[in-house]
C-alpha positions as CSV (number, residue, x, y, z in Angstrom):
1,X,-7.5,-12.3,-15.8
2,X,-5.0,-14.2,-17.0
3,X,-4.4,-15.4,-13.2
4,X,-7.5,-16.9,-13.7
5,X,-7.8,-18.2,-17.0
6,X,-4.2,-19.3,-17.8
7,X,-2.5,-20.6,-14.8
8,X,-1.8,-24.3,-14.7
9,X,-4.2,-25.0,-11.2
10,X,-3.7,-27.9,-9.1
11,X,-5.9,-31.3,-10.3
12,X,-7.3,-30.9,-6.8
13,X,-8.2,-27.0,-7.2
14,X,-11.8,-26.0,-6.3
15,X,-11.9,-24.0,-9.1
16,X,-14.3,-25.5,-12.1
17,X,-13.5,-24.4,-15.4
18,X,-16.9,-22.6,-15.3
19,X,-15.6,-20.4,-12.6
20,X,-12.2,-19.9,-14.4
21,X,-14.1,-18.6,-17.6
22,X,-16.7,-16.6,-15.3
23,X,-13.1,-14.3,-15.0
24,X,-14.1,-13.3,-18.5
25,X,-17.0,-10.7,-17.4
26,X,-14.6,-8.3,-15.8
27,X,-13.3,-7.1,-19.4
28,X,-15.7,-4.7,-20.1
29,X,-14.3,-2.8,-16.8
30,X,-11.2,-3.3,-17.1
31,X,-11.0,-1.9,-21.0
32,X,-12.9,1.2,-19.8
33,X,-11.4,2.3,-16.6
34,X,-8.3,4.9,-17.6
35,X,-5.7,4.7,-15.6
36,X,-4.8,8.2,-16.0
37,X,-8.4,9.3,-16.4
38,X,-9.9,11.0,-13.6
39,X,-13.3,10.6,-14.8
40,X,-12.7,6.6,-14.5
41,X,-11.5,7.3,-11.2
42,X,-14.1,9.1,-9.7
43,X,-16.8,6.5,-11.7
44,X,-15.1,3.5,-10.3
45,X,-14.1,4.7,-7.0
46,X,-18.0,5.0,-5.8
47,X,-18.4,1.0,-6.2
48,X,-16.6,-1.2,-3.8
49,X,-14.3,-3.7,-5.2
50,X,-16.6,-6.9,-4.3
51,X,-19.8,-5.3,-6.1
52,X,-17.8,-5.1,-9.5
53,X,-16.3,-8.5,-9.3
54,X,-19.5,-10.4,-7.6
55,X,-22.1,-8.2,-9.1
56,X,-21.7,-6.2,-12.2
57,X,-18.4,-8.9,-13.6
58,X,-20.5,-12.2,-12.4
59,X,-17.6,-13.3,-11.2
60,X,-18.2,-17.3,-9.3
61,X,-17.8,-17.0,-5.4
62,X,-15.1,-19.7,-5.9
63,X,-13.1,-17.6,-8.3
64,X,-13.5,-14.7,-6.0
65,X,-12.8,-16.4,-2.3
66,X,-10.1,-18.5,-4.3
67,X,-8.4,-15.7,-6.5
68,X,-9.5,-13.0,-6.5
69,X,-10.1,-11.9,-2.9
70,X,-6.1,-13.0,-1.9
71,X,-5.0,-11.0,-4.4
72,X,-7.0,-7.6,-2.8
73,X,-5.5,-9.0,0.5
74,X,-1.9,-8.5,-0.8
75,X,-1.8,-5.5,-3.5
76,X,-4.4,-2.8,-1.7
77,X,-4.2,-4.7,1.3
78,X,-8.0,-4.7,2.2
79,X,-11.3,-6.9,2.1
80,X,-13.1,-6.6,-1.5
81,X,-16.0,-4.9,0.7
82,X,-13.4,-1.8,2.2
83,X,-11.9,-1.2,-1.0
84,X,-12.6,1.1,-4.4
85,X,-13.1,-0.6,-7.8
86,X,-10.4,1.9,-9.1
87,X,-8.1,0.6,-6.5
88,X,-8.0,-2.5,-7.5
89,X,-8.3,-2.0,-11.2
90,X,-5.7,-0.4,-11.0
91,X,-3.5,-2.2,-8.7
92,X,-4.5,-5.1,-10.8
93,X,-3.3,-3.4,-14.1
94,X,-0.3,-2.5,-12.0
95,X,0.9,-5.9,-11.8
96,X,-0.9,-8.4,-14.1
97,X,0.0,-5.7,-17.4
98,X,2.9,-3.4,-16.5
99,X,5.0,-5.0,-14.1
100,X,4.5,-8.3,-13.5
101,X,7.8,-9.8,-12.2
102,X,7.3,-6.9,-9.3
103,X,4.7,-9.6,-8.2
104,X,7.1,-12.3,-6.9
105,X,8.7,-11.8,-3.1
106,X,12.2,-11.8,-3.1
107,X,13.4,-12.6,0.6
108,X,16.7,-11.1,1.9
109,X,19.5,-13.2,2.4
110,X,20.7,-11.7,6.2
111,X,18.8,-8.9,8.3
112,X,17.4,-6.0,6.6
113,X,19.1,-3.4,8.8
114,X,22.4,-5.0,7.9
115,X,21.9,-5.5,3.9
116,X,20.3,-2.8,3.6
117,X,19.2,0.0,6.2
118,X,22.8,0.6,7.3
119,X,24.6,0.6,3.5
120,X,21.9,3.1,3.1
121,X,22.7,5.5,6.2
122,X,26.1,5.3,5.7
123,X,25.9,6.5,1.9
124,X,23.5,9.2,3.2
125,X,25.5,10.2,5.3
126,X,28.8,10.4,3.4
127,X,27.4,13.0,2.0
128,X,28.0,15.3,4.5
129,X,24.9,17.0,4.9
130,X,22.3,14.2,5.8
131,X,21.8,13.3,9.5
132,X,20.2,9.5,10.1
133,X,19.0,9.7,14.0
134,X,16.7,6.7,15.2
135,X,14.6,6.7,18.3
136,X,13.7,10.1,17.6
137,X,10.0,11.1,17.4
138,X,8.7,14.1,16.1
139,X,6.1,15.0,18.9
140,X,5.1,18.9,17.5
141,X,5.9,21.6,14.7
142,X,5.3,25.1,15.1
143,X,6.3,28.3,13.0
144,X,8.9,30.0,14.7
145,X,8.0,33.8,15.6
146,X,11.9,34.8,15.3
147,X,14.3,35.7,12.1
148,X,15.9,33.1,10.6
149,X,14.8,29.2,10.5
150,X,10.8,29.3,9.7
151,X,9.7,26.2,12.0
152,X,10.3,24.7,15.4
153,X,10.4,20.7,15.4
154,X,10.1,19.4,18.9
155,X,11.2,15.8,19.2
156,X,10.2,13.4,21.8
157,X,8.6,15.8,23.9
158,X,10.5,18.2,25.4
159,X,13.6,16.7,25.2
160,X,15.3,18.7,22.3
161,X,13.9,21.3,19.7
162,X,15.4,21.6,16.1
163,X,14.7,24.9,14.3
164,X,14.5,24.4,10.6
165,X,13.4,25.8,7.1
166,X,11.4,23.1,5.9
167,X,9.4,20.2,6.9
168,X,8.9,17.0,4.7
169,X,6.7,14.4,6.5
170,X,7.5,11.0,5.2
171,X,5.1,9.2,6.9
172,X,2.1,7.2,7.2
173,X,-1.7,8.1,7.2
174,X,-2.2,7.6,10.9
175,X,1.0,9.1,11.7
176,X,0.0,11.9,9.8
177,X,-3.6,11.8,11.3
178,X,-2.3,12.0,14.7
179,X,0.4,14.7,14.7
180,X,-2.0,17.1,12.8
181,X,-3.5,18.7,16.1
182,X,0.1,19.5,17.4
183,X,1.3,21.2,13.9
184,X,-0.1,24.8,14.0
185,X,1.0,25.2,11.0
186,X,-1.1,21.9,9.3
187,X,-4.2,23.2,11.5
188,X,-4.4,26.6,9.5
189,X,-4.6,24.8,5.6
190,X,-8.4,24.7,4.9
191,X,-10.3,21.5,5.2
192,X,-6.7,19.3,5.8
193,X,-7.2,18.4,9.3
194,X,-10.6,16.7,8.9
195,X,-9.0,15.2,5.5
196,X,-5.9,13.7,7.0
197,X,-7.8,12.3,10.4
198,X,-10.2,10.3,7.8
199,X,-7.1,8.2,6.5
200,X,-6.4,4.8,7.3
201,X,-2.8,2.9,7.2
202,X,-2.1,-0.3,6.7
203,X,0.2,-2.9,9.4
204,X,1.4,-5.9,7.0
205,X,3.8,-8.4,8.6
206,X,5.6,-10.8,6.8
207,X,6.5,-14.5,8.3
208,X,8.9,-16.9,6.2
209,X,8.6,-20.9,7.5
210,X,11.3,-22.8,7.8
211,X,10.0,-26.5,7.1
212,X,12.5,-29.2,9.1
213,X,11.1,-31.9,6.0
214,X,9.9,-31.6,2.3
215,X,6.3,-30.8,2.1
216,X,5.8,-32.4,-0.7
217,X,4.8,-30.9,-4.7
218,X,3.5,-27.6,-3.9
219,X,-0.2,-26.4,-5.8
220,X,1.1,-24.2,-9.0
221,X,-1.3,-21.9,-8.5
């Protein structure tokens, strides 16, 4: 709210002061949805983000296209329409109450595999018992039928198998969705399968511009 209400705008901003006080009809939402409260959850998460703001808050259409809908663009990364109130209460809460400064984009000065993906690796891997191996796509898992290690991994393809005792999948919904119907061992867990292939991920890409002049007093807001 206070995006809305208390940052210095532009003298050319589009937004009236009406539409900066309309902000104000999104309280009574935000001071009942619990952010550990399942309840809340479950209440909020069957209204789309646009019906509370537009409909139920009375939020302006400038406040919202202006505001409101850039802000759903960057923290849940979705349209108001494709997104749960309770996402973006709480995303909202997230960064306007608990951790504001989190909200500001700190570019890296040099290449993010050399700042900070190889310093990484290499402390990994001082360790002595942590193997970093790129290119190297894990194409099926299967429970192994012999003593010993409990699963199989195949990895791109054919091309080399790694028998293991665990498997910790750090990765995306899609990713997930996709390698379910080659993972025996995913396939038998009730219900996961038609679970996991209902998920959707998220591609952001970020693009810095490099001005060859001054562009002049940049809008505040």
């Amino acid at each position: 709210l206070d995006v809305a209400i208390l940052t210095e705008f532009d003298d050319q901003s589009r937004l009236t002061v009406r539409d900066r006080i309309s902000g104000i009809g999104l309280l009574p939402a935000w001071a009942d949805m619990g952010q550990e409260n399942r309840d809340s959850w479950l209440r909020y998460d069957t209204i789309s983000a646009e019906n509370l703001f537009r409909s139920i808050a009375g939020v302006s259409p400038n406040l919202y296209r202006e505001v409101v809908s850039p802000l759903l663009h960057v923290l849940p990364m979705t349209p108001g329409y494709d997104c749960s109130a309770a996402a973006a209460l709480s995303c909202f809460h997230v960064f306007a109450l608990q951790a504001r400064g989190a909200f500001d984009v700190r570019w890296c000065r040099g290449s993010l595999t050399e700042k900070i993906f190889n310093p990484w690796i290499q402390k990994l891997q001082s360790k002595g018992n942590v193997q970093v191996r790129g290119s190297s796509k894990v194409t099926a898992i299967n429970e192994s039928k012999e003593g010993g290690k409990q699963f199989i991994v195949s990895v791109n393809g054919d091309e080399e198998v790694v028998h293991c005792d665990a498997v910790v999948l750090a990765v995306g919904a899609t990713t997930a969705g996709r390698m379910i119907d080659s993972c025996p061992p995913l396939l038998s867990v009730p219900n996961l399968a038609s679970q996991w292939k209902g998920l959707r991920g998220v591609s952001c890409v970020a693009v810095r511009l490099f001005l060859t002049k001054s562009a002049g007093d940049a809008i505040k807001a």
